[in-house]
BALOMAR-410957 format. One record per residue (C-alpha): y, x, z; residue in one letter. Coordinates in steps of 0.02 Angstrom, whole numbers, plus 50000, padded with zeros to 5 digits. Layout:
BEGIN
YXZa;...
***
This chain:
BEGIN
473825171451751x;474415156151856x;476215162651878x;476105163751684x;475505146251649x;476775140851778x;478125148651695x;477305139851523x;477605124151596x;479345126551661x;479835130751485x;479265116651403x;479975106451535x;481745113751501x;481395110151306x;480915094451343x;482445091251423x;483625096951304x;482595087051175x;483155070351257x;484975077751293x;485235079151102x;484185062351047x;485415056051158x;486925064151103x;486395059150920x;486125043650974x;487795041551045x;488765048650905x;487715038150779x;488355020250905x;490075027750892x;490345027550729x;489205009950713x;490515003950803x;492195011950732x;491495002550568x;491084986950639x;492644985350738x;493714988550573x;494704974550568x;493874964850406x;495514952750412x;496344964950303x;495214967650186x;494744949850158x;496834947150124x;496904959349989x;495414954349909x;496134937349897x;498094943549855x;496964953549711x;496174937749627x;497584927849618x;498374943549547x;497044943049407x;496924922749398x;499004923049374x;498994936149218x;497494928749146x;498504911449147x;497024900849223x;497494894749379x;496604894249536x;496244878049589x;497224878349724x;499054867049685x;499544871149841x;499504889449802x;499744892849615x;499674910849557x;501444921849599x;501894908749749x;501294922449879x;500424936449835x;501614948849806x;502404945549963x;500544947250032x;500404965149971x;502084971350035x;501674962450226x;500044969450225x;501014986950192x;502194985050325x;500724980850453x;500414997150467x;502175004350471x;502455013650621x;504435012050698x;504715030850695x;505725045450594x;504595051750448x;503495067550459x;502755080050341x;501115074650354x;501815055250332x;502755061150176x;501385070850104x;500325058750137x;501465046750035x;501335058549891x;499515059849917x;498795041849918x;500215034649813x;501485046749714x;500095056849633x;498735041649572x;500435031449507x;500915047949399x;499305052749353x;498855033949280x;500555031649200x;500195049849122x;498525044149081x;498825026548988x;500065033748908x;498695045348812x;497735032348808x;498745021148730x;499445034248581x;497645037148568x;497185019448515x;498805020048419x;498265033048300x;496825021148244x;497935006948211x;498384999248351x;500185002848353x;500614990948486x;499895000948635x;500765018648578x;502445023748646x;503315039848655x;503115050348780x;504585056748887x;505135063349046x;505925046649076x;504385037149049x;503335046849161x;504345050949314x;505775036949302x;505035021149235x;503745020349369x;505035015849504x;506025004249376x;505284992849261x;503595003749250x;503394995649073x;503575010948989x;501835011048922x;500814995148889x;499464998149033x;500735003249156x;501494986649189x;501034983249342x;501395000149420x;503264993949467x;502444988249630x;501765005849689x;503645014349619x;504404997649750x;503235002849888x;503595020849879x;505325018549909x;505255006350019x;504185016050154x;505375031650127x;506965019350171x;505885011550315x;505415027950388x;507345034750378x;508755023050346x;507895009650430x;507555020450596x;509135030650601x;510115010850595x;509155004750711x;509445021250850x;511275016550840x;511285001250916x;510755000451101x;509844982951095x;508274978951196x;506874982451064x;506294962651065x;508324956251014x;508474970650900x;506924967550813x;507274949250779x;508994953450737x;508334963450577x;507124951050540x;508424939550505x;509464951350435x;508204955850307x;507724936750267x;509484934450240x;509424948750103x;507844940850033x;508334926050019x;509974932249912x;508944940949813x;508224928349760x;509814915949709x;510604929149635x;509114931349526x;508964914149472x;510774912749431x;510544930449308x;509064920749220x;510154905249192x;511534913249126x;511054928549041x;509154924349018x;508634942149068x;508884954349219x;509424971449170x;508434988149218x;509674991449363x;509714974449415x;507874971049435x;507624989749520x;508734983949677x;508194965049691x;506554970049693x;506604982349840x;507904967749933x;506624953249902x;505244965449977x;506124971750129x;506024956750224x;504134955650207x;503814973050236x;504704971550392x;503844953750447x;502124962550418x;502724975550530x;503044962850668x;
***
């Protein structure tokens, strides 16, 4: 009888024990990922937010109170830094490009695909302006042109720029910079300047199309695009 309620007590000892080990355990999980949340660095997210009003306060023509920085000074640029902040100097993978076709190729093809129903939709009421016809062109081609294939799709040129700018970044970019045996500080300036160079070319060369022709073509604005964003891709990775 003793032995028994000796043995009682030993057992709820033991649960006891293992009780606290998992409170604990919880616990500790539970502070981990406290942490891993509040140690997200908030910087980034407070950029975008900001690149994405001025975004909004340049199309909707009102300003933003700010001379210093009117809408279209910066942002742009902003988006394609904050990109290249988390570019990582090394040869692509399969799980980098099909990530890539995850979190940007699909959503950019499924919205053009999307507004562009939408758009023939409305059309069929009346409102002629916002159909277009739908092609094979439109869908998989405009997006990394002009992306203004469709009249909700406008903006999209910047995902089609990004895309192709991560897939030259994580190839051409590397297998240039392998060939040249420079410490990794020189070589790294050394492009930045390089690229600045080609920005800043870009951008003459774009100015002097407008005043002499008025417009860029399709082919023209494709490549100055993905020129004028190398350099700040390349900064933000820095």
């Amino acid at each position: 009888m003793v032995q028994s309620i000796g043995n009682l007590f030993r057992f709820r000892k033991v649960i006891s024990h293992d009780c606290e080990l998992d409170t604990a355990e919880s616990r500790h999980l539970s502070s981990d990922s406290y942490n891993s949340t509040r140690n997200r660095d908030k910087t980034i997210d407070v950029l975008r937010g900001l690149g994405i009003i001025f975004i909004v306060a340049g199309h909707s023509s009102v300003g933003t109170g700010l001379v210093p920085f009117p809408p279209y000074s910066f942002h742009i640029p902003l988006f394609f830094f904050l990109s290249g902040y988390f570019f990582k100097e090394k040869f692509i993978s399969k799980s980098d490009f099909l990530k890539i076709i995850k979190t940007l190729l699909i959503p950019l093809l499924f919205l053009t695909i999307f507004y562009a129903l939408l758009g023939n939709f409305f059309a069929s009421f009346g409102f002629n302006f916002l159909g277009s016809e739908i092609s094979f062109k439109k869908i998989f081609i405009s997006p990394f042109l002009l992306s203004n294939a469709f009249p909700f799709c406008y903006a999209y040129w910047f995902v089609g720029c990004l895309i192709i700018l991560r897939l030259y970044f994580q190839t051409i970019h590397i297998y240039i910079s392998r060939m040249f045996k420079i410490n990794g500080k020189y070589k790294s300036i050394i492009f930045l300047i390089i690229y600045f160079i080609i920005s800043l070319m870009s951008v003459f060369y774009s100015l002097g199309i407008y005043k002499s022709q008025g417009q860029v073509s399709v082919d023209q604005i494709f490549w100055l695009r993905l020129l004028f964003a190398s350099f700040f891709y390349y900064f933000g990775y820095l």
